[in-house]
Structures are given as C-alpha cells and as structure tokens.
N, C-alpha and C positions, 0 to 999 in steps of 0.2 A: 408363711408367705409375707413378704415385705413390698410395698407398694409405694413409690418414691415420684412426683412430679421434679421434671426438669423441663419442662416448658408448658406453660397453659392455657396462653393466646391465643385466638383465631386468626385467622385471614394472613395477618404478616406480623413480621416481629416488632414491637413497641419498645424502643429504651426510652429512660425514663431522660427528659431534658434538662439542662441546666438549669432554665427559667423554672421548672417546675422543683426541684432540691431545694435551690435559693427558698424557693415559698415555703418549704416546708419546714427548713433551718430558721426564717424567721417566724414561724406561725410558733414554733418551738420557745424559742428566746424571749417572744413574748408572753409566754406563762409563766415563765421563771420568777421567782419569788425570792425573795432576800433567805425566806425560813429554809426554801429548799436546797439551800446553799452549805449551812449550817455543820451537819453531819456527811458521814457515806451512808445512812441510813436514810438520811433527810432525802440525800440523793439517788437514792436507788427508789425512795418509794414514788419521787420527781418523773422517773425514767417510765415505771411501772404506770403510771397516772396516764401518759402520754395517747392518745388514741393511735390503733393501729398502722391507719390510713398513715401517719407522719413517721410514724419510726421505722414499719417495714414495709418491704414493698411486695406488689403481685409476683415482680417478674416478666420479662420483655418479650420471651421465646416461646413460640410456636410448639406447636403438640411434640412430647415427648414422656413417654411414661416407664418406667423401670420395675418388671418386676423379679425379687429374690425366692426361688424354690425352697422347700427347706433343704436338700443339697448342694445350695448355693449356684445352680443354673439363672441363667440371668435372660428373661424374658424383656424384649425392648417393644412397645406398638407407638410407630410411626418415628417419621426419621425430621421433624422438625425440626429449626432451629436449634429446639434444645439438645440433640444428639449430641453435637459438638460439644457440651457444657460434661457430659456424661462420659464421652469419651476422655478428654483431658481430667475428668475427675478420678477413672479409672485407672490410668498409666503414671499420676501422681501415688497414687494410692499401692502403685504395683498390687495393683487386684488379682489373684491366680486365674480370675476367668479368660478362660481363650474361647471359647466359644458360646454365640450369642444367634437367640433365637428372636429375628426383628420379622413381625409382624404387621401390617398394613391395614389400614382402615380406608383409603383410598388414595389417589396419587393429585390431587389439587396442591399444590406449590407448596400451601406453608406445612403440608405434611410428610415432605420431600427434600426441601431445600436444604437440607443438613447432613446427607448424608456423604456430599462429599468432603465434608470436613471430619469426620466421625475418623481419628489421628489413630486406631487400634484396625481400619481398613485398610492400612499401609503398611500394615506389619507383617512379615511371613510366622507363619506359625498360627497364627490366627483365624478362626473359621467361623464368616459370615452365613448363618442360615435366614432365608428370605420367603416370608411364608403370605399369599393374599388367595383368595379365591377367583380372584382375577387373573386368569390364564396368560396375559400376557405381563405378566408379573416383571418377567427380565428386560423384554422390549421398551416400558417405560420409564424403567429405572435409569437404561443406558441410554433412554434418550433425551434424560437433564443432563448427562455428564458428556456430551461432545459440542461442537462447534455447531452454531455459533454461542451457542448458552453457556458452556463452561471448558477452560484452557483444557483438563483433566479429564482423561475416558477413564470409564472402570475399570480397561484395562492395567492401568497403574496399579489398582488395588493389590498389593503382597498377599493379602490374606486371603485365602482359601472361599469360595464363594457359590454357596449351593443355592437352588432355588425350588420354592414347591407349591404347587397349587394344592390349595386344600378341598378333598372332594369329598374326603370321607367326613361321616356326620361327629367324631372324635377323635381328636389329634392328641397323643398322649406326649409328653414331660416329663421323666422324671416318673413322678408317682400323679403329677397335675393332670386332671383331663380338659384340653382347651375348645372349647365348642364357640359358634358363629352364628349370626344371622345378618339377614340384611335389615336396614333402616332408612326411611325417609330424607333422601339428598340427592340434590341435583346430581346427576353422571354417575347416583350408588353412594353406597358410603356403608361398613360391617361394625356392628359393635361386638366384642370378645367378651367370656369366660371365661375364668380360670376358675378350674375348683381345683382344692388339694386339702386334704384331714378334715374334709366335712366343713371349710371354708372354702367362701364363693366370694369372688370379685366381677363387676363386671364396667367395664370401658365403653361408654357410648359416647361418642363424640362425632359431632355435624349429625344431629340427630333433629328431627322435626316430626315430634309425638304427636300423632294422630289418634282418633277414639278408639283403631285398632290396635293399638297399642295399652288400651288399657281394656281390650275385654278377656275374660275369662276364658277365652281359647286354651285347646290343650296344647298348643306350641308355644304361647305366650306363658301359660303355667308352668310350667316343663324349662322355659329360661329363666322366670325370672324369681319363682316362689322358691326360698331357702336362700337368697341373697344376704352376706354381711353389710356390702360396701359395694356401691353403683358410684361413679363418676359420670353425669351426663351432660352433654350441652345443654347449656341455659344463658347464651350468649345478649338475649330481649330481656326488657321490659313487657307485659303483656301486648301492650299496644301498639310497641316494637313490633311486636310478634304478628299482631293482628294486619298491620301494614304491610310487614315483607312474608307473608302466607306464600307460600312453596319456594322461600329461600333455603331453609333445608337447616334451622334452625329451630330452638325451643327459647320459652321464656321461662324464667327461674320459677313465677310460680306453678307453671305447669310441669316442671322439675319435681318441683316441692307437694302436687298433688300426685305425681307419676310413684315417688320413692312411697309416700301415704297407699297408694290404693294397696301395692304390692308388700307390704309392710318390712322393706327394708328398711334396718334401722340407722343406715352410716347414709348420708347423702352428702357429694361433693360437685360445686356447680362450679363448670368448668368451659371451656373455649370462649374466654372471654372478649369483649367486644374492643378492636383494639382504639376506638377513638375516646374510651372512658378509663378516667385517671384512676391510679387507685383509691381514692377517696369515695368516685361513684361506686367503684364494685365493692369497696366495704358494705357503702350504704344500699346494694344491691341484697347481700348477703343479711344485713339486719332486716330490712324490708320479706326476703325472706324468713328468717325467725320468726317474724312477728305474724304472718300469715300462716304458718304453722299451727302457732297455737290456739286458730279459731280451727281447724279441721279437728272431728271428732274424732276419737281416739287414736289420737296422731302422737305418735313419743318419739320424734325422728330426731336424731344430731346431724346437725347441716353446719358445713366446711364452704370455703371459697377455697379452689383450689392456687396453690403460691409455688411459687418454684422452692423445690428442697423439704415440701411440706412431704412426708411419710407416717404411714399407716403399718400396723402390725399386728394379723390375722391368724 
C-alpha cells in the first residue's frame, strides 16, 4: 500500500505569495558564503544546510489523499483542491488506472471544490466510484456543480459515474478491507481504514479528539490498536484548541498524545492552518518532536504532512 498527499490544508487553498518567495530567496542569499561557493560539493553541502521552511514548501491545496493497493487500485479520500494536482499527474503519466474509488469524509467546500476539475472525469471510458456514508452522497455532489455555483453540471462528466452509501460494517478492495467511523465535527465528519497484508492506515481529518477518543473501549480498540500510519488533524496550537473548543479541530499535541496512547508508530499532522506560513508549521512540527520526547515510553516518528510527501506500507 502506497499513501501519497496532494493536498493538506484546511479550510481553503493557500498559494504561497510573491512577497513571501522574495523573503525566502533573500533569507537564502544571505547565508551564502564565499567557502560555499568554492566546489559542487561546497554547494550541495550549502543547499543541504538550508532549513526546510526556505527551501520547500507545505503545499497550497486542500485535502486530497492517494491511495495505491498492491494491485494498483487507486483509492482517492476527499476531492479537495488537490484532486486536480492528481488528476493532471495521472493523464501525464498515462497511468493504466481507469477506475477510482473516491471516498468522502464530508462535503464542507474545501473537501469538495476539486472535483470539478478532476480532467480524468471527462473522459469516456473512465469510471467514477463515489463512496460516503452519507446517503445523500449524489445530491450534494451535484449541488456544487450547477448554477449559480459552477458553469458545469456533472452531467458533462464522460466517465462513468457510480455512487454508494456505505452501510455495511466492511467494504472490501481488492484484497483491502475499508472500515469507517464517525468523528467529532461540526455537520459530521468519517475518518477511514484501509488494511491490506496485515498493514493498517488510517485518515482522520476535521477531527476534534475528545477523552472518548482515547479510552479503552472495544470500538475504539477494534479501530485503532495494530495501526502503522494515522494521518490526523492537528490544525491548533493547544491554546488554539482550547479557544475554538467544538470547532471540530485538534492541536498537534493532542495529536501527538492521541498517536502515544494507541502506540501507533507513523504519526502525520495534517489539515493545516491555512493563515500559518510554512515556517510556523515547520516550527509546529518540531514543537511537536520535542514534546514527544518527555511522554513515557513514547517511540513515535512524527511527519508534517506536504504535498507529494509518500509513505510505503
């Protein structure tokens, strides 16, 4: 199983500004050094030195996650933004997949707004499966795609277009079994499983972790105990958190206590906050590190999640 971000922003899409490159082109220029000039060795170890915040970026786009079966089924949750990035990557690549299993975690805008760009839903031959627990699953799909909201209905779409409410407790893939629950968010909000070969992923996103969330229940056991790799919201600062209490969000360290209790060992803090540059969510991310390592017997690798950033289960 291959696990691929192409969007990881909350709320709406963030490109990165002019005024903010300029700054980081000169924050660059000005470390430069006569010695590091010298060689391509001088140079490379120049580039290498460079903190991350300056040389790459989060990424602008709205939830969008990719995953690869070992059959090569290609599982999509949520049509944000970043969809459009995945689609034009796909039909550059003349990818053989024609058919794509897109899952929902709920339909608030920036989980949404991508799908009518998504350039392999215009193609005949092609076959859209559309999967939420939310019964009106097609009703509000097709109700970002007409007037007055957008020129284009779905019925334009070429490709083939199924739709399925998930009711039963195991939706299988392939050899994958995809299992669901609900999570703390305003208007709802599902985070997903995927197991396949005794590897377990799980997508929590617009999540806001409660103490039910971390007890020893047999439903909570049952989801989350044998986890590799959790992606969850952690869009606060604690105090963030403590201020907007039932915005339907978490803070990285209760992220970073959530991955600990359950002793997942992959932690990736993701729906980032879209009014902090990348510099803060780096320093988001070490801030987590560093609070890691006062919990006791806590071994956890913790990621910020970036566009293009992948995993291999």
């Amino acid at each position: 199983m291959k696990v691929r971000f192409w969007g990881v922003r909350g709320s709406i899409p963030t490109p990165i500004r002019p005024s903010q490159l300029q700054s980081r082109i000169a924050a660059i220029v000005q470390r430069i050094q006569p010695s590091d000039l010298v060689s391509q060795e001088s140079r490379d170890a120049f580039l290498a030195g460079i903190p991350p915040y300056l040389i790459e970026t989060i990424g602008g786009n709205t939830t969008c996650m990719e995953i690869r079966l070992k059959d090569n089924s290609c599982i999509i949750i949520d049509a944000g933004s970043g969809i459009r990035e995945l689609g034009i990557s796909l039909l550059k690549k003349r990818d053989k997949v024609k058919k794509f299993h897109i899952f929902f975690t709920h339909f608030h805008w920036d989980h949404i707004l991508g799908l009518p760009f998504f350039d392999p839903a215009y193609i005949p031959g092609y076959e859209l499966h559309f999967y939420s627990p939310i019964k009106d699953l097609e009703h509000h799909l097709r109700e970002q795609m007409k007037f007055p909201y957008f020129p284009v209905t779905m019925n334009e779409f070429g490709a083939d277009l199924i739709f399925h409410t998930l009711e039963e407790e195991i939706l299988k893939i392939g050899d994958a079994e995809i299992t669901w629950r609900r999570v703390k968010h305003p208007g709802g909000c599902f985070s997903y499983k995927i197991k396949e070969d005794g590897k377990t992923f799980i997508f929590s996103t617009d999540t806001e972790l409660t103490e039910r969330d971390f007890k020893r229940s047999k439903e909570n056991t049952e989801y989350y105990c044998g986890t590799d790799l959790i992606v969850v919201d952690s869009q606060y600062t604690l105090g963030e958190a403590i201020e907007k209490y039932d915005w339907g969000h978490s803070s990285y360290s209760l992220a970073v206590d959530f991955a600990a209790e359950w002793k997942i060992p992959k932690l990736v803090l993701f729906h980032h906050e879209p009014k902090y540059d990348d510099k803060k969510i780096y320093k988001i991310l070490n801030s987590a590190k560093w609070y890691e390592k006062h919990i006791e017997n806590s071994n956890l690798e913790i990621y910020i999640a970036k566009e293009e950033l992948e995993f291999t289960l």
